[in-house]
C-alpha distance (Angstrom), angle and dihedral (degrees) to the residues before:
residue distance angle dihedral
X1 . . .
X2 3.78 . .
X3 3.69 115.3 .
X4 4.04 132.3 -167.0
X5 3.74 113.8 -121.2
X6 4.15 113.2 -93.6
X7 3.32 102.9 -104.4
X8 3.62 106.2 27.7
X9 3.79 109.6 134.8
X10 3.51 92.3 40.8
X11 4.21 116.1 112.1
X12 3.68 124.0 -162.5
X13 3.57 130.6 -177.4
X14 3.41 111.6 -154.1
X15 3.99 127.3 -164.7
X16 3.97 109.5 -176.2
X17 3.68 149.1 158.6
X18 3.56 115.1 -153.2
X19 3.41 131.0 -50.4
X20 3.83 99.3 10.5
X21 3.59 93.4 70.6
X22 4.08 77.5 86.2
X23 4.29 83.0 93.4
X24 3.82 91.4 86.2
X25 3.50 104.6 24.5
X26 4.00 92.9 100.2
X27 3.90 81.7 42.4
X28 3.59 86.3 62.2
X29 3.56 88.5 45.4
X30 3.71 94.6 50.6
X31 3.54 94.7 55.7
X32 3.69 107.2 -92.7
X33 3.90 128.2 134.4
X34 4.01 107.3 -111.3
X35 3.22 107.9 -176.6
X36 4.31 111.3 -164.0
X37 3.85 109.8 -149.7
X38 3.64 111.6 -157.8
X39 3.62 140.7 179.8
X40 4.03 121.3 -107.8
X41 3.90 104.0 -83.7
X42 4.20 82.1 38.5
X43 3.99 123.9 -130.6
X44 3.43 106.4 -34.2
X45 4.33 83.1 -143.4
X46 3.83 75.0 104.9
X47 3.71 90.7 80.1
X48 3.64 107.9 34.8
X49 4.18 136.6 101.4
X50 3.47 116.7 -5.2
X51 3.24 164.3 -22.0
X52 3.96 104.7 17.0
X53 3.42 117.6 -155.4
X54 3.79 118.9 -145.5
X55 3.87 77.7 -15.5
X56 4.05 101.4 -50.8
X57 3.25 119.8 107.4
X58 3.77 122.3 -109.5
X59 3.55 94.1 -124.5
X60 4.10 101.2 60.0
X61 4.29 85.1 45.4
X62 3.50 80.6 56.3
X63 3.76 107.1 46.4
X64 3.43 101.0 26.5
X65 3.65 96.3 50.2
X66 4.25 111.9 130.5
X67 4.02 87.7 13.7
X68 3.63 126.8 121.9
X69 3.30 124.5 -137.2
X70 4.11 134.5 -134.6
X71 3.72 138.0 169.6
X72 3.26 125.3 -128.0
X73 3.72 133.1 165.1
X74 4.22 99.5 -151.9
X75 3.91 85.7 -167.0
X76 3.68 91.8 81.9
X77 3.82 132.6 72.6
X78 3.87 88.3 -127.5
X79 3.61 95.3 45.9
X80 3.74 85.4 52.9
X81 3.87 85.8 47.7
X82 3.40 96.6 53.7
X83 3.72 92.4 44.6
X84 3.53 93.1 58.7
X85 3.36 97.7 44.1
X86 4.15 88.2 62.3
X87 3.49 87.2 48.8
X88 4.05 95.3 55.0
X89 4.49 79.7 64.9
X90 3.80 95.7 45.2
X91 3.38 138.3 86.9
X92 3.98 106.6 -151.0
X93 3.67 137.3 4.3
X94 3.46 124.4 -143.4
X95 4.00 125.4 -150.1
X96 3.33 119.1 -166.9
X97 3.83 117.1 164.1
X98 4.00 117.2 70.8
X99 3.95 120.6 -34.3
X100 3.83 116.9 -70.0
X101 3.82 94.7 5.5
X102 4.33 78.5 138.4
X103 3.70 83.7 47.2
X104 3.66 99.5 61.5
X105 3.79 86.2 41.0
X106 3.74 93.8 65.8
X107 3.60 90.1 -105.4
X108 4.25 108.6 97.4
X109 3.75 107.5 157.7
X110 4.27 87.4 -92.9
X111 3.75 83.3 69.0
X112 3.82 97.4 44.1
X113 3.98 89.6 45.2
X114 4.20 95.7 48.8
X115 4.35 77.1 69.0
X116 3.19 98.8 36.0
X117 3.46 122.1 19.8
X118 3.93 97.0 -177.7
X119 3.84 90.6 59.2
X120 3.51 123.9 128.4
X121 3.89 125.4 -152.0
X122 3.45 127.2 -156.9
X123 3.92 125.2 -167.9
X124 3.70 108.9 -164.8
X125 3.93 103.1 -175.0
X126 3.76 136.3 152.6
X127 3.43 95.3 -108.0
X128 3.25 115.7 21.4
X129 4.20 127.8 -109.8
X130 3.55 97.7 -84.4
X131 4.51 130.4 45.6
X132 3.89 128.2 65.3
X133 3.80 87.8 -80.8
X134 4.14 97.8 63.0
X135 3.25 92.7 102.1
X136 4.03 105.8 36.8
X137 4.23 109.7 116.8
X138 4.36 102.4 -123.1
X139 3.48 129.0 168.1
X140 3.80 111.5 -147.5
X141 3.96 111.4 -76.5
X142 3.79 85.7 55.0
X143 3.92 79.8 75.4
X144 4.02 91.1 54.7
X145 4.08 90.2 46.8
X146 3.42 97.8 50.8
X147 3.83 87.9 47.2
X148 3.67 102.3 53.6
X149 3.78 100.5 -117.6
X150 3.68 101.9 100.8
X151 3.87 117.6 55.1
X152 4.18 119.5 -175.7
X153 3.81 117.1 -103.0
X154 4.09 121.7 -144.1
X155 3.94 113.9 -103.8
X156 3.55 121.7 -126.8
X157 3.83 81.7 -95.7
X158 3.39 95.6 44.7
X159 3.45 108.2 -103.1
X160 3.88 130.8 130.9
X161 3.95 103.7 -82.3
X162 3.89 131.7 -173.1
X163 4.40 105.0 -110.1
X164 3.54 122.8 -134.4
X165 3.60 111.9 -95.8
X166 3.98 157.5 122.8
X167 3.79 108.5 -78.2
X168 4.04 104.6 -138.5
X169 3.70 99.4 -179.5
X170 4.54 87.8 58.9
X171 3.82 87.8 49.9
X172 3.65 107.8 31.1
X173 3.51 98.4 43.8
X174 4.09 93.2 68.7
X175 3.72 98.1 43.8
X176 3.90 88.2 56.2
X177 3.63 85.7 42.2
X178 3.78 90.7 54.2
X179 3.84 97.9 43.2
X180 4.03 85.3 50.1
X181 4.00 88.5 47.8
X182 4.17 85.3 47.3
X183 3.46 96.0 49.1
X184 3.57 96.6 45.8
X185 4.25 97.1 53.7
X186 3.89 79.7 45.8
X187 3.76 91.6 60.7
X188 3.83 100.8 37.3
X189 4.43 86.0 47.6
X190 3.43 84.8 66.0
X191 3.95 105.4 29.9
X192 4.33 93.5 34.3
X193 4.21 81.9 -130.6
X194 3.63 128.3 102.1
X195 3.68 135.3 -165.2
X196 3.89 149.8 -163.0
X197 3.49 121.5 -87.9
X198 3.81 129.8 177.8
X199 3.74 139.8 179.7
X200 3.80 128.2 -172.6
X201 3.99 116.2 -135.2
X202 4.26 78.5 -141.2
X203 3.55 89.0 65.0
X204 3.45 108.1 34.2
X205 4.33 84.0 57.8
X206 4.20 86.2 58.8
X207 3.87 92.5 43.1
X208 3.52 95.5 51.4
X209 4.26 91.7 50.9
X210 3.74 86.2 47.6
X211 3.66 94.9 137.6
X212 3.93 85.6 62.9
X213 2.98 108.1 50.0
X214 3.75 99.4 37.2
X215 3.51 95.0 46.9
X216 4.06 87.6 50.6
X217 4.25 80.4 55.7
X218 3.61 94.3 47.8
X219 3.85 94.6 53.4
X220 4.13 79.2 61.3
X221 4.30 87.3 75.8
X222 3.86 107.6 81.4
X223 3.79 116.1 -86.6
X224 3.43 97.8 -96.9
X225 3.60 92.9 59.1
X226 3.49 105.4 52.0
X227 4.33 117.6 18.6
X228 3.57 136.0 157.3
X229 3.99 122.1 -88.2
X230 3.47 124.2 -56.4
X231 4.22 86.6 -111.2
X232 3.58 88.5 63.2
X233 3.34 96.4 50.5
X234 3.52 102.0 -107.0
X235 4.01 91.1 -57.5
X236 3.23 128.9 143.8
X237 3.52 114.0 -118.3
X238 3.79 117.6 -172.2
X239 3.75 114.0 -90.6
X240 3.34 120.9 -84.6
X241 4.22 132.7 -24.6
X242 3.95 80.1 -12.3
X243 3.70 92.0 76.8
X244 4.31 95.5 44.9
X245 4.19 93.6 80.8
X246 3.67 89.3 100.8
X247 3.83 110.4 36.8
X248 3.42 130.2 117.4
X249 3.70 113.0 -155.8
X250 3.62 105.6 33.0
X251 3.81 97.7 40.8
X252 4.36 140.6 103.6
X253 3.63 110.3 -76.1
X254 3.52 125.0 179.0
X255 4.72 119.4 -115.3
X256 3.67 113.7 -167.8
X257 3.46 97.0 -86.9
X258 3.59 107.9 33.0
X259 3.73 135.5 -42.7
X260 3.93 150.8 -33.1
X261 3.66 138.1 -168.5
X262 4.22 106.0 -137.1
X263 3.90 108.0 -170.4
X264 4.03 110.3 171.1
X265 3.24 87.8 153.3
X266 4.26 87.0 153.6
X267 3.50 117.1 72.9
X268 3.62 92.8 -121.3
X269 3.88 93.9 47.0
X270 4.07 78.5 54.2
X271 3.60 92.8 61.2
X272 3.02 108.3 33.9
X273 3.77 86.3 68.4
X274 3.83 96.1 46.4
X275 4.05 77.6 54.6
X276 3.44 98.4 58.2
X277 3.90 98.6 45.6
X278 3.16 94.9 36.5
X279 3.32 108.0 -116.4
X280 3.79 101.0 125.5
X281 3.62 77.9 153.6
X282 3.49 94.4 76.9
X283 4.18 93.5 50.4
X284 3.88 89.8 50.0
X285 4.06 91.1 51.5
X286 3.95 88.2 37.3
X287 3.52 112.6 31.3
X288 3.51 92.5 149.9
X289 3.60 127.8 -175.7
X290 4.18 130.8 -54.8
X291 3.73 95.9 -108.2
X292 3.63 148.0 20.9
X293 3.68 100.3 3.7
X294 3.67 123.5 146.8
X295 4.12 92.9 176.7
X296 3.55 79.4 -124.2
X297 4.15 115.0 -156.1
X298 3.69 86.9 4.7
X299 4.21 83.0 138.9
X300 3.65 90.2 169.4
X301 3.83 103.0 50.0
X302 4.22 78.6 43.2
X303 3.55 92.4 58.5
X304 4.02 99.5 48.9
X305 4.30 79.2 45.1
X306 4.13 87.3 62.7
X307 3.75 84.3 48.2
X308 3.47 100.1 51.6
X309 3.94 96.6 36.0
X310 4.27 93.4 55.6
X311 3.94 87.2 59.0
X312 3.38 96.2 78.9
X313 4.53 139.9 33.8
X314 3.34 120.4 -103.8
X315 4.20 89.0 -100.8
X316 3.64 93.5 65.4
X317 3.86 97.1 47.3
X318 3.50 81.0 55.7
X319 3.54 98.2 44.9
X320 3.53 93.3 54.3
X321 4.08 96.6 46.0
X322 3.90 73.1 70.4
X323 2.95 113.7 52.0
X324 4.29 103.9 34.3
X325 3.64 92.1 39.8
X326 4.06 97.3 -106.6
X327 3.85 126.9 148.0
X328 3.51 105.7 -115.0
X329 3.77 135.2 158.2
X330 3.58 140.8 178.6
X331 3.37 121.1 -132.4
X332 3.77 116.7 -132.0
X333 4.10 141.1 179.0
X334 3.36 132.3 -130.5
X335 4.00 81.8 -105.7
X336 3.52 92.0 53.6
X337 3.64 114.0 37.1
X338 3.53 93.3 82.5
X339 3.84 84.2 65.3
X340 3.92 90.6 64.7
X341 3.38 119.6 111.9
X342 4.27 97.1 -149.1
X343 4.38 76.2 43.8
X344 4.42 86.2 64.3
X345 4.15 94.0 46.2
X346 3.80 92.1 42.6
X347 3.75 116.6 38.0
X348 3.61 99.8 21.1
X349 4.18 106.5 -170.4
X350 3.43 118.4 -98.0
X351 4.27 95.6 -137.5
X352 3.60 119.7 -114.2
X353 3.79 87.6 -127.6
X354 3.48 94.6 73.7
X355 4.16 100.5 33.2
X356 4.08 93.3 19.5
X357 3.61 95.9 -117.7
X358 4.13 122.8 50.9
X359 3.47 102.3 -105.3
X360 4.06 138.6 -172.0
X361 4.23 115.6 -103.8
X362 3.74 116.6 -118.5
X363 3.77 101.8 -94.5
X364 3.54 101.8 -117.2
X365 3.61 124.2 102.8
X366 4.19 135.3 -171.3
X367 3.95 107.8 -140.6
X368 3.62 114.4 -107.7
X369 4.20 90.4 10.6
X370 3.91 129.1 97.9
X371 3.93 110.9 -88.0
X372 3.57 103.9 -96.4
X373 3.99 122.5 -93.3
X374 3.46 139.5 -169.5
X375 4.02 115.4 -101.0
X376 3.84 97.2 -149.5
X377 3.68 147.3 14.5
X378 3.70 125.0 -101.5
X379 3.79 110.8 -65.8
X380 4.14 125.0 -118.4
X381 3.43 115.4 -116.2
X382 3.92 109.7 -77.7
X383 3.92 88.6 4.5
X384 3.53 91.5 140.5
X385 3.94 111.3 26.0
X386 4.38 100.3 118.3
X387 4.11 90.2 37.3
X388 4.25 82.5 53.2
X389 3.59 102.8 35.4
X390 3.84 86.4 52.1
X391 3.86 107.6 39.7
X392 4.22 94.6 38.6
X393 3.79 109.6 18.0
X394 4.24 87.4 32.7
X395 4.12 98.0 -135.6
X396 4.01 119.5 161.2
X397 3.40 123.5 -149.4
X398 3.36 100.5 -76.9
X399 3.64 100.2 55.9
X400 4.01 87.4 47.2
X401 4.05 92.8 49.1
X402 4.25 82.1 51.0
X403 3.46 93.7 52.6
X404 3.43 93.7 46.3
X405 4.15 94.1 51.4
X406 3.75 90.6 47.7
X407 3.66 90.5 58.1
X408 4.03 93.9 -117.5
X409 3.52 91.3 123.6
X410 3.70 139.4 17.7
C-alpha cells in the first residue's frame, strides 16, 4: 500500500549555528519541510571541523541534509516581515544559537505567537535559558565536561589533552529537542495553542548518563538503604560501566583476530556457553548466581576466559552467540563497522552522490516500508529563498525583486 512520509505536513523554521541544526535533521528525514533561515553570508557551520568535502564541511552535509535554505537579514523590518510571514504557515520554530537571539531580533516567541498562535518555539542552547551559565559561549564538549562523562587524558608530553570519544551533549541535545518540538505541535493540534519549549545541550549530556550520576546520589542514603546486588555481596560497586574493570563474565576478551564483548551475566547465559565449548567444567566450578553476576575478581576463571576466547575470530564468537543462545558481541571501530555484516542490512549508506558525502540513515524504520532516506543534499546558502518566499510566505515577483534591492535577501 502506498504510504505518505511521517512527518510530511509538518513545517519548521529553523534558525541555527552549527551543530544544533541536528534538531530537525530526522524531521527532514521524516518528510517534513525545514526550512533553514540564515543571515546574508549564511551559517558559517559550512566551514567548521573536519573533513570538508569538495570544500564543505562534513558536518553541515550532515545536518542540513533534506533542508531548504533562505536568506534573511533579521536586522531589517522587512526581513522581520518576511520572517513572520513564514512563520504564520509553520508549525514550530526552532532556535538554536544562544537564548533570545529571536528576541533581540524583534521576534521573541510573543511576536511569533500574535501570527500564529499555534506556533511552537524551541530554544536549543548550550545551557539552557535559565542558571549563571546561560549566557557562557561553548562549543559542544563543554556540554560533556560540565556533565561528568568526559574526563581529560595526559598528552604524550604530559599535558591535559581532549580523549577520544562520543560527544553526548552534540547528539543528545537535538533528539530531546525534537521530541520536545513533537510533543509540543501534538498538543497545540489538538488545543489550536502552542508554546515555548527549551532544552540545554548541558543538560541533556547529564540526563543521558543518568545511571551515573544518580547512582553516585543514591550511594548518599546510608548503606543499609541502598547496596550493591545481591551477587556482589551487597557491595557497592561504582555506578555504572565504572564498576565493570574487574569482572569476569561480562568483560573485553581478546578472539584471534581482534576483540569481543562476552556478557553472561545470567546464570543460564553462563552455561550455556560452558555447554557449547565444552567446558561444563567451568559452570560446575562457577555456577554463579541467577542474575546480575559479573564473577567479578574471579582472576582465575578470567584467565582460562582469555584462553578460550583467542581460539577462535571474531565471526565465530559471533556465530555461536547465535546459535547456543550466548550474549556475544564484537567489538568494532568507527573504521571497521562498515565491514559488519548486521552494519550492511541495517544502516544501509545513504551515497555521497546524492548528499555529497556517504552518510548513515536515520535509524528509524516503518514495518514493511523502505528505511527512510534523505531526498536531497544539504542546501547552499540562500538556495531556496524565491521557491520559499513564494510557496509558504506567498510573494510574487515583485515583492521578491524588492527584497532583493533592499538587501534583505540575496
Amino acid at each position: 500500500m502506498e504510504t505518505g512520509r511521517l512527518l510530511a505536513g509538518l513545517r519548521v523554521i529553523e534558525c541555527s549555528m552549527l551543530g544544533p541544526g541536528a534538531a530537525t535533521t530526522p524531521f527532514a528525514d521524516l518528510g517534513a519541510d525545514v526550512i533553514k533561515v540564515e543571515p546574508p553570508g549564511g551559517d558559517y557551520v559550512r566551514k567548521m571541523a573536519w573533513p570538508w568535502v569538495n570544500g564543505v564541511s562534513l558536518l553541515h552535509l550532515h545536518i542540513s541534509r533534506g533542508k531548504r535554505s533562505i536568506v534573511l537579514d533579521l536586522r531589517q523590518a522587512d526581513g522581520r516581515q518576511a520572517f513572520l510571514d513564514l512563520v504564520a504557515n509553520a508549525d514550530a520554530v526552532l532556535e538554536a544559537m544562544r537564548p533570545g537571539g529571536l528576541a533581540r531580533r524583534g521576534l521573541g516567541y510573543e511576536v511569533l505567537a500574535a501570527v500564529n498562535p499555534r506556533i511552537v518555539l524551541c530554544t536549543l542552547s548550550g545551557y539552557g535559558m535559565t542558571g549563571p551559565y546561560r549566557e557562557l559561549p561553548s562549543h559542544g564538549i563543554a556540554y560533556d565536561t560540565w556533565a561528568g562523562v568526559v574526563a581529560p587524558e595526559r598528552s604524550a608530553e604530559g599535558m591535559p589533552a581532549i580523549p577520544n570519544h562520543t560527544s553526548i551533549g552534540i547528539n543528545a541535545g537535538p533528539l530531546y529537542a525534537a521530541l520536545g518540538m513533537l510533543s509540543a505541535v501534538l498538543r497545540a493540534r489538538e488545543t489550536g495553542h502552542g508554546c515555548h519549549v527549551e532544552v540545554g545541550q548541558s543538560d541533556a549530556a547529564a540526563c543521558f548518563d543518568w545511571l551515573r550520576s544518580e547512582g553516585t546520589r543514591a550511594y548518599l542514603r546510608p548503606e543499609d538503604e541502598v547496596t550493591g546486588n545481591a551477587s556482589d555481596g551487597f557491595v557497592r560497586r561504582p555506578p555504572g560501566t565504572d564498576g565493570m574493570q574487574d569482572a569476569v563474565r561480562y568483560q573485553f576478551y581478546e578472539s584471534s583476530d581482534g576483540h569481543i564483548l562476552f556478557m553472561a551475566s545470567e546464570q543460564h547465559f553462563w552455561k550455556n556457553f560452558c555447554a557449547a565449548v565444552g567446558r561444563d567444567d567451568l559452570y560446575t566450578a562457577h555456577p554463579g548466581n541467577a542474575l546480575a553476576d559479573h564473577a567479578r575478581g574471579e582472576v582465575a576463571l578470567r584467565a582460562q576466559l582469555v584462553d578460550i576466547f583467542r581460539t577462535r575470530p571474531t565471526a565465530a564468537w559471533v556465530e555461536l552467540g547465535l546459535s547456543h543462545d550466548v550474549p556475544i558481541a564484537p567489538v568494532n571501530t568507527p573504521a571497521t563497522i562498515a565491514d559488519d555484516p548486521h552494519f550492511h542490512e541495517r544502516l544501509p549508506w545513504q551515497p555521497a552522490s546524492r548528499l555529497g558525502a556517504d552518510q548513515l540513515p536515520f535509524p528509524v524504520r516503518v514495518v514493511g516500508e523502505q528505511p527512510v532516506s534523505a531526498e536531497r543534499g544539504a542546501p547552499t546558502a540562500g538556495q531556496d529563498t524565491e521557491s520559499v518566499l513564494r510557496d509558504v510566505a506567498g510573494y510574487d515577483d515583485a515583492q521578491i525583486a524588492a527584497l532583493r534591492a533592499a538587501g534583505v535577501t540575496s
